[in-house]
C-alpha positions in Angstrom: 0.0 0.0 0.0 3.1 2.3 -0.3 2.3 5.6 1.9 -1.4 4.8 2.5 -2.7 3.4 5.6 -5.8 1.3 5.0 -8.7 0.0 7.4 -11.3 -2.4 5.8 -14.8 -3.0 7.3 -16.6 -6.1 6.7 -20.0 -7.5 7.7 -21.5 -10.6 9.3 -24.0 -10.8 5.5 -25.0 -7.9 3.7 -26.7 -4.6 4.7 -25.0 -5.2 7.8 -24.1 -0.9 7.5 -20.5 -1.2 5.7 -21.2 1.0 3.3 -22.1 3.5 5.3 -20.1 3.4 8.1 -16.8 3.6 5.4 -18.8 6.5 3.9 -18.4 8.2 7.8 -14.9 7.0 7.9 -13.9 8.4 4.5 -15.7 11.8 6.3 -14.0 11.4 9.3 -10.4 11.0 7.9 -11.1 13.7 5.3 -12.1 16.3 8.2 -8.9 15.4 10.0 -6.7 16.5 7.3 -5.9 13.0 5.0 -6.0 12.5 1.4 -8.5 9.7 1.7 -10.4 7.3 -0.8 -12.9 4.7 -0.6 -12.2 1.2 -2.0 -14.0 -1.6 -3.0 -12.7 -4.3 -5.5 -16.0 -5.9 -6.5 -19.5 -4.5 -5.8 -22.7 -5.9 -7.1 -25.2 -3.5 -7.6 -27.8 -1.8 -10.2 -27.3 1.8 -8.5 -24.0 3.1 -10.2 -22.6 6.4 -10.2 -20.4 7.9 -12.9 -17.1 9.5 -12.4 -15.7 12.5 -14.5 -14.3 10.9 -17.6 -17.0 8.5 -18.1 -16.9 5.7 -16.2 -19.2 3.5 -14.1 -18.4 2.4 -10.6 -21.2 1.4 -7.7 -22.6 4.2 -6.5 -21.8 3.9 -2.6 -18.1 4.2 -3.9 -19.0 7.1 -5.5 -21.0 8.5 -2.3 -18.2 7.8 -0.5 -15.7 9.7 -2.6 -18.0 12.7 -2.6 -17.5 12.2 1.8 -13.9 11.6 1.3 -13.8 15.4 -0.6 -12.1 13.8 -3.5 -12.9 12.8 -7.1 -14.2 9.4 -7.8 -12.3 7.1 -10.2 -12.5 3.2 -11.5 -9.2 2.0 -9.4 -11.8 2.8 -6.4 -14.2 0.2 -7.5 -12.6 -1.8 -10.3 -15.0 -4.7 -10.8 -18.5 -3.3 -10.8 -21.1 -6.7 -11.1 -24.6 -5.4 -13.0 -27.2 -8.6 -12.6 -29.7 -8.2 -16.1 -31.0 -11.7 -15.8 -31.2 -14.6 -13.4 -27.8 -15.8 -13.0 -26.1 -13.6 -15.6 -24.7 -9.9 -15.2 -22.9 -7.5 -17.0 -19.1 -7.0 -15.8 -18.0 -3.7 -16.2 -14.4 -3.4 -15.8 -12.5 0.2 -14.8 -16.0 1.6 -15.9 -16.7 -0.3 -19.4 -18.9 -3.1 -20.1 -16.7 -6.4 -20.1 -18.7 -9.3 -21.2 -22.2 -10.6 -20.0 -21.0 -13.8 -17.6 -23.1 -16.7 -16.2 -22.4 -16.4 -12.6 -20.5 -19.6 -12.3 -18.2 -19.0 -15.5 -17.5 -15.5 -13.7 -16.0 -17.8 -10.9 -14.4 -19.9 -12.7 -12.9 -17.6 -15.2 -12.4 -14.2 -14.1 -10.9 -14.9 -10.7 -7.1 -14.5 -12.0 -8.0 -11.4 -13.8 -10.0 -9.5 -10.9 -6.6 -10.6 -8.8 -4.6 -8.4 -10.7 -7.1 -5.7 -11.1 -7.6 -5.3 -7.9 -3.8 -5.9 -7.1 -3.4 -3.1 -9.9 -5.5 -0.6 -8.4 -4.8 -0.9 -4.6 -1.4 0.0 -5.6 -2.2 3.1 -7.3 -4.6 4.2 -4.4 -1.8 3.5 -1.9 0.6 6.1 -3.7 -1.8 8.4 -4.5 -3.7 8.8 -0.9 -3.1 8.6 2.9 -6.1 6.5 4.1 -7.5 4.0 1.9 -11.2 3.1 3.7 -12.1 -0.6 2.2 -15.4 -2.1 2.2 -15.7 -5.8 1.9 -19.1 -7.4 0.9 -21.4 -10.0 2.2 -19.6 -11.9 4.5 -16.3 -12.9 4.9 -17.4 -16.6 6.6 -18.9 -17.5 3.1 -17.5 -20.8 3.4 -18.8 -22.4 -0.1 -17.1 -18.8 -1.5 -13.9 -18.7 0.1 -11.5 -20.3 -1.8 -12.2 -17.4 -4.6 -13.5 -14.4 -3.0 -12.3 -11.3 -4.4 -13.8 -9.2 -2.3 -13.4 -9.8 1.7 -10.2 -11.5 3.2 -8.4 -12.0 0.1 -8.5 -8.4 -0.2 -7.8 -7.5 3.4 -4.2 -9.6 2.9 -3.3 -7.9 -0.6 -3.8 -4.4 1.3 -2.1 -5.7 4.9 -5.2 -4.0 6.1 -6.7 -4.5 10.0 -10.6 -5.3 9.7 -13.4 -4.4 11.6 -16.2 -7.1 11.3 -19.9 -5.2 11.5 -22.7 -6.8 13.2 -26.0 -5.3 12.5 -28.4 -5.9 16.1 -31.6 -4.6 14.4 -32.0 -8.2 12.5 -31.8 -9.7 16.1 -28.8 -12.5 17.1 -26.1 -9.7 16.7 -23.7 -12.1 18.8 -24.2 -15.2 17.5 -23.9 -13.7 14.2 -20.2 -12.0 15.3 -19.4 -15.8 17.3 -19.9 -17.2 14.2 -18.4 -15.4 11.5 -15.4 -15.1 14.1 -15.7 -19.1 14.4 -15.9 -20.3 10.5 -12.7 -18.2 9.5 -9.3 -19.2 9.6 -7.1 -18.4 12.4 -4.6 -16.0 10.2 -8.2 -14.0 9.1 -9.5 -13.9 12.6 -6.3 -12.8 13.7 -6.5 -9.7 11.4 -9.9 -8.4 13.0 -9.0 -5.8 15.3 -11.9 -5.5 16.8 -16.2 -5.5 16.1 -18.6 -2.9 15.6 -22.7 -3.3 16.7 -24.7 -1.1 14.5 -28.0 0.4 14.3 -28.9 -0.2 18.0 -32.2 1.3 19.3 -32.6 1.1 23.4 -30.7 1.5 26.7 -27.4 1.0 26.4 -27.1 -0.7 29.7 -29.5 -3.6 28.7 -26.8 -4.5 26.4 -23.6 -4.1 28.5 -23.6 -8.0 29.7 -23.6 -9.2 27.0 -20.7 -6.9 25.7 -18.8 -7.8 28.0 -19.6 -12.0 27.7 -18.5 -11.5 24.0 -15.2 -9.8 24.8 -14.3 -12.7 27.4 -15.6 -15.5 25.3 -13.9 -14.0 21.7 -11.0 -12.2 22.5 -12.0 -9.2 20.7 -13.1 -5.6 21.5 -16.3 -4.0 21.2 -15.1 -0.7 19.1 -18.4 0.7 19.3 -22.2 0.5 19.7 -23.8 2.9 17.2 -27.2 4.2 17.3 -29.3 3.9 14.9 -29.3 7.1 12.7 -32.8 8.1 11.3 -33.7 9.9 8.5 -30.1 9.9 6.8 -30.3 11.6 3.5 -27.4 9.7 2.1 -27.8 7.8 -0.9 -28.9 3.8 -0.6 -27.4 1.3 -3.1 -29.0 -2.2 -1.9 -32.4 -2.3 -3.0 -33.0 -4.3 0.0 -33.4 -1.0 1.3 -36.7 0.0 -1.0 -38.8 -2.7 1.3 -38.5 0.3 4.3 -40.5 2.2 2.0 -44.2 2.3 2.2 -46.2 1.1 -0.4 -49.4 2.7 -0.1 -51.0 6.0 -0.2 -51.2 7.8 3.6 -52.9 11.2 2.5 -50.7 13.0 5.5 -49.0 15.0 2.7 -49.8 16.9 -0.2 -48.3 15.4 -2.7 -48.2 11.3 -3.2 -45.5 10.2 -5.7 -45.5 6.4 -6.5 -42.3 4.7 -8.1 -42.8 1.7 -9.7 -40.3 -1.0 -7.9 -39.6 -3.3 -10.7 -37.4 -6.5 -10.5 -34.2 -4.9 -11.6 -34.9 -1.4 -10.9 -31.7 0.6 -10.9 -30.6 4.3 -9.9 -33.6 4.8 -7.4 -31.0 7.1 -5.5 -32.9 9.6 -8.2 -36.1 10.0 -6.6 -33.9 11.1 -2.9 -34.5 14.7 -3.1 -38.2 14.2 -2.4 -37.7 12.6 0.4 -35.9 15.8 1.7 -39.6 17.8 0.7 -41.7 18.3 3.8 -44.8 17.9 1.4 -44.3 14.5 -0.4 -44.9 11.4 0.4 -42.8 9.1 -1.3 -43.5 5.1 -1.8 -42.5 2.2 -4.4 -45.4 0.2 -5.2 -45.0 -3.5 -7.1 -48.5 -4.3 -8.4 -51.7 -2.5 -9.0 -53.6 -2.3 -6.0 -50.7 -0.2 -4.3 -50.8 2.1 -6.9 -54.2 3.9 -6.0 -54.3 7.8 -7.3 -51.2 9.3 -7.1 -50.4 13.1 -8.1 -46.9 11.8 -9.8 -46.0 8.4 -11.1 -41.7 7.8 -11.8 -40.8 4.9 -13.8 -37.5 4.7 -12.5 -34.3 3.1 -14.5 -34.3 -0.6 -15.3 -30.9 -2.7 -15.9 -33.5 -4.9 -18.6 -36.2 -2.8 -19.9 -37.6 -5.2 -21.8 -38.1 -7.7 -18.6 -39.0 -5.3 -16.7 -42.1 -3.8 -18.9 -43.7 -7.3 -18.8 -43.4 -7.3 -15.2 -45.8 -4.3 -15.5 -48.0 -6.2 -18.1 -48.2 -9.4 -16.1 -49.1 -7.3 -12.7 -51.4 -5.2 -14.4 -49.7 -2.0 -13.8 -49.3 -1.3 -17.2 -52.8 -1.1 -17.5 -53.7 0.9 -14.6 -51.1 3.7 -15.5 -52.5 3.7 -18.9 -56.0 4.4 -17.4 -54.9 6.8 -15.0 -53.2 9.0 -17.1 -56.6 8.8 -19.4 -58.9 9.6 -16.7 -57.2 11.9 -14.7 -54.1 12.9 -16.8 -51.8 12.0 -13.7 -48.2 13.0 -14.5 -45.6 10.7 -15.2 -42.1 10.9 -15.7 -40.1 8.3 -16.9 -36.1 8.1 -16.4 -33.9 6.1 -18.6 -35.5 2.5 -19.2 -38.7 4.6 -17.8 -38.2 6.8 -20.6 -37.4 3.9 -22.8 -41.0 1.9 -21.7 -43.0 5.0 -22.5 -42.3 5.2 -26.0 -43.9 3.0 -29.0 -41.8 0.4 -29.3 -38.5 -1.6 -27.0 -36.2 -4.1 -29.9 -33.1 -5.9 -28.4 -32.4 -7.8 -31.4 -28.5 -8.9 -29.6 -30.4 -9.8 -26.8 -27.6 -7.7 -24.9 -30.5 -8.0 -21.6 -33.7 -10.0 -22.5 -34.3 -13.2 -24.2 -37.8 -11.2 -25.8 -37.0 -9.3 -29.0 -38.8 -6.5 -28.7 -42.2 -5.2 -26.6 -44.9 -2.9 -27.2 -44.5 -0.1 -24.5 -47.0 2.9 -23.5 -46.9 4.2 -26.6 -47.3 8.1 -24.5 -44.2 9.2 -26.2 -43.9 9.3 -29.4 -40.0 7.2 -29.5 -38.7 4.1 -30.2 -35.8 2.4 -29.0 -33.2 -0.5 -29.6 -30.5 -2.2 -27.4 -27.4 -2.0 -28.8 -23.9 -3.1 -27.8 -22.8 0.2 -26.9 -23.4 1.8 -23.4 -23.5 5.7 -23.0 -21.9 6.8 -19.7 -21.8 10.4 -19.4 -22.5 13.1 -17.2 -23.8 15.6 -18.9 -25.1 19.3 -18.6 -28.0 21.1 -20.4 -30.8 23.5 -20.7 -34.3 22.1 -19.6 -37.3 23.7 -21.4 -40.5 23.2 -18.9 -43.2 24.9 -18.2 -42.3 27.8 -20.0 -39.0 27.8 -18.3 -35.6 27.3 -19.1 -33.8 25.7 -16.4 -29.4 25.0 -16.5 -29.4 21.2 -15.2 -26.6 18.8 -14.7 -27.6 15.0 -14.7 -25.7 11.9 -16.2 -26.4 9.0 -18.7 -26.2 5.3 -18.3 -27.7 3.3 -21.0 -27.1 0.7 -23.8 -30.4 1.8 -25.9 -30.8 4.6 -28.7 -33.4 6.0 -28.9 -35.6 8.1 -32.1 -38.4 9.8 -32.5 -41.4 8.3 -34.6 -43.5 11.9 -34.7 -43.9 15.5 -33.8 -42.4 15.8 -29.8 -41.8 19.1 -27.9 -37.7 18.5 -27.0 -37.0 18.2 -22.9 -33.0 19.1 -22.7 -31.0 21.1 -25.1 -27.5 19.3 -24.6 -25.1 20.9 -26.6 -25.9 20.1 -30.2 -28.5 17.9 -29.3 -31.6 16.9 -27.3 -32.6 14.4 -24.7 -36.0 13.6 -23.7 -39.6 14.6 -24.8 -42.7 15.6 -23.0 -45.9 15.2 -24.2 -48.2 18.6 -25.3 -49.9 18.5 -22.2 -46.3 18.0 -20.1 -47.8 15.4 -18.1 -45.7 12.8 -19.5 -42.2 13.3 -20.1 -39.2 11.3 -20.3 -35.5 11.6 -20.2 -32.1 9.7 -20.2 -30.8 12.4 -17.5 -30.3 10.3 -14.1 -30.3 13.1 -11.4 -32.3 15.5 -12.8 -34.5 15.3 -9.8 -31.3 17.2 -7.9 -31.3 20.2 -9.8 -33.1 22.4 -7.4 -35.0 24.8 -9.6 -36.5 22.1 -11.5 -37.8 20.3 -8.7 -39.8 23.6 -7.4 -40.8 24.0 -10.7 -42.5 20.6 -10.9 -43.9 19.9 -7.3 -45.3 23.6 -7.6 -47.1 22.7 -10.8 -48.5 19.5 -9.2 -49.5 21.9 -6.0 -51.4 24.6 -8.2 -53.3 21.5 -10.2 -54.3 20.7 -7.0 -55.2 24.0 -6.1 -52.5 24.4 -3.8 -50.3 27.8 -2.7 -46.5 27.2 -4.1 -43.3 26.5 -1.9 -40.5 28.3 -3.4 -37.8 28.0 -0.2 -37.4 24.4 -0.8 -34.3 22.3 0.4 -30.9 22.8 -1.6 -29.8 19.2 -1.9 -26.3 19.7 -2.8 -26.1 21.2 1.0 -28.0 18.8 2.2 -25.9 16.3 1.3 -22.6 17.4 2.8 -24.6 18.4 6.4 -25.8 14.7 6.2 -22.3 13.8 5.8 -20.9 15.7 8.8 -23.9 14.1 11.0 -22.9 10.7 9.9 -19.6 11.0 10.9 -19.9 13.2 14.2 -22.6 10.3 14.9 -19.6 7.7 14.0 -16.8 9.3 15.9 -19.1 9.5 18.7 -19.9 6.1 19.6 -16.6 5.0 18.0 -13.4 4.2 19.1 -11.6 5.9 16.3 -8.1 6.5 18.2 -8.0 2.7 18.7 -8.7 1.6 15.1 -6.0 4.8 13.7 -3.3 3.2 16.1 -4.2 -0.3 14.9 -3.6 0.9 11.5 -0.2 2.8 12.1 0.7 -1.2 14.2 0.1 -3.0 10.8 1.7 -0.2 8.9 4.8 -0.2 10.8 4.7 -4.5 10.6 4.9 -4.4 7.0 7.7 -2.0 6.8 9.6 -4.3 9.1 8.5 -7.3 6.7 
């Protein structure tokens, strides 16, 4: 790791908190005056985030970057997994698609390959940065897994990095979740945990303080911290897992109700956060019909297979019940990337590059059709948004492997450069876009939830949040909440001890 001094945080399974407590780290370390980075070798996730030349990484490394107060590049997340179909995914390598693999050929053939890549881009981190914040994934006692994991232990020796193992107590059986993982590793990887870390606890400390100090005696190691839960962080999610904390149906305590449709392999939802931050929206993901009721705004979110995804909605009978909302009550809907793509005419993926189906009739609201294509479009891109009468300055980015024409007469949504993206319908209660994000650009979001109040004969709200400072508050809370219940001066003079052992090796 050259200069760097690393600290890797793994899990007892999977939305244990990793990625969030390395997001507070990366914070933490950053406010104390290091050149810090996140890092994780492989991450499997349909929420990406897109760095500035281009390139797609998960988005939590992203996220944590943006914590860390530095620029996010592929050697933080080298090996980004994108499932499209049961038991395939798309392997994007340094930020570009790789291949489509079957999950047990990935195994069995890219293991040597992600070694190095991961070998390759520890060792640029390590020169470039002080503190290198790792995140590991699942679990490290994945005993089936272990012989070639490239993401947990294997990891924590190529960096010589001292690991904290995260229990999470608000599934219940936080100990025997710790005893166990502690149990089913071998001795030279339980030797390298310095130390375990109880997250999300809600209650009286004290109740818990036996049976602290019973794990300490029985393992060996220290309890580094108990951390209460932290509610309402506005800090981007990248497990979907996390979507089922949303509610699903219509409460009527807010004025506005905005349904997203949760299909199987929704992807980006991260864009719908800045409503959350809006004291007058109420914001669920519904997943067939019934949940859908009457909302005042319906987002069809991105989809990593559009095509699979669409009949989902036909075989739930969503697809039908948006149709006859929008002709009875011309609810608005706004569709974002395969969103956008499903509203138009007409979805071909004659490659099959995601679905085994050729092509689908969509909602035929736009007047567009699109076709799959080998090559993916990863931008981030800026524009001018014409809405309303209105033209807003908006910043967004693009993932996608479709392209997309126009069939008919369309009123243009974003003027990007010597181009458009996007359409709306006469009407604008239908409009579609490739921009992820565009949900973040301030003005436009007052300009749309004010247009959904005065339909509904409500007053506007112009002093809405500013996200952008939202965000970096949120960060600061997260990691005065960390540092609080943390003991961060033992875990920096663990990682100096290991430093100083590999010198001497």
């Amino acid at each position: 790791m050259s200069k760097a001094l690393p600290i890797m945080f793994q899990g007892t399974h999977s939305d244990a908190g990793k990625s969030v407590i390395v997001t507070a780290f990366c914070r933490i370390f950053a406010n104390e005056g290091y050149n810090t980075t996140p890092f994780k070798s492989q991450n499997m996730a349909l929420n990406s985030y897109i760095t500035l030349d281009g390139k797609e990484i998960g988005r939590a490394q992203g996220v944590q970057a943006e914590a860390a107060k530095t620029a996010a590049t592929t050697n933080m997340n080298p090996i980004l997994i994108k499932p499209n179909r049961d038991h395939q995914a798309q392997i994007v390598v340094h930020g570009v698609p790789y291949k489509n693999m079957e999950a047990y050929a990935y195994r069995r053939e890219f293991f040597e390959t992600g070694l190095q890549l991961i070998n390759e881009s520890l060792h640029t981190l390590g020169e470039q940065y002080d503190r290198v914040v790792i995140e590991g994934a699942g679990s490290p006692a994945e005993v089936n897994l272990n012989d070639r994991e490239l993401v947990n232990m294997r990891v924590a020796h190529m960096a010589n990095a001292p690991v904290v193992l995260i229990g999470d107590i608000e599934k219940g059986g936080v100990f025997a979740s710790l005893v166990g993982t502690l149990q089913l590793l071998e001795q030279k990887d339980r030797d390298r945990i310095i130390g375990v870390i109880i997250n999300k606890f809600r209650g009286d400390k004290k109740l818990l303080e036996s049976g602290l100090t019973w794990f300490e005696e029985y393992t060996g190691k220290p309890v580094l911290g108990v951390i209460p839960y932290l509610s309402n962080l506005q800090i981007d999610a990248e497990d979907s897992v996390m979507l089922d904390r949303y509610d699903t149906k219509k409460t009527g305590e807010k004025d506005i109700d905005i349904a997203v449709i949760r299909y199987p392999r929704i992807s980006n939802f991260t864009d719908i956060d800045p409503f959350l931050a809006e004291e007058d929206c109420h914001i669920r993901f519904v997943t067939n019909r019934k949940q859908l009721e009457d909302p005042d705004l319906i987002i069809l979110p991105g989809s990593k297979n559009t095509i699979d995804d669409l009949l989902f909605l036909k075989e739930t009978g969503l697809f039908d019940e948006i149709l006859k909302l929008h002709k009875e009550k011309k609810v608005m809907i706004f569709g974002i990337c395969g969103g956008y793509q499903m509203l138009g005419e007409l979805i071909s993926d004659p490659l099959g590059m995601e679905s085994a189906t050729k092509s689908i009739d969509g909602f035929a609201l736009l007047p567009a059709n699109t076709t799959m294509t080998a090559n993916k479009t990863t931008v981030r891109s800026q524009g001018e948004l014409i809405y309303d009468g209105k033209k807003i300055s908006i910043d967004g980015y693009e993932i996608h492997m479709g392209e997309t024409v126009f069939t008919g007469q369309y009123d243009s949504l974003i003027k990007v450069d010597d181009h458009f993206d996007g359409c709306k319908n006469n009407d604008q209660t239908v409009v579609g876009t490739y921009f992820h994000g565009i949900f973040h650009n301030d003005e436009f979001r007052t300009v749309l939830l004010n247009l959904i109040r005065a339909d509904k004969g409500l007053s506007p709200i112009q002093d809405r949040p500013l996200f952008n400072d939202l965000r970096e508050r949120e960060f600061d809370r997260l990691a005065d909440h960390v540092k609080e219940h943390v003991d961060i001066d033992f875990i920096e003079g663990k990682m100096r001890e290991f430093g100083r052992r590999e010198m001497n090796e």
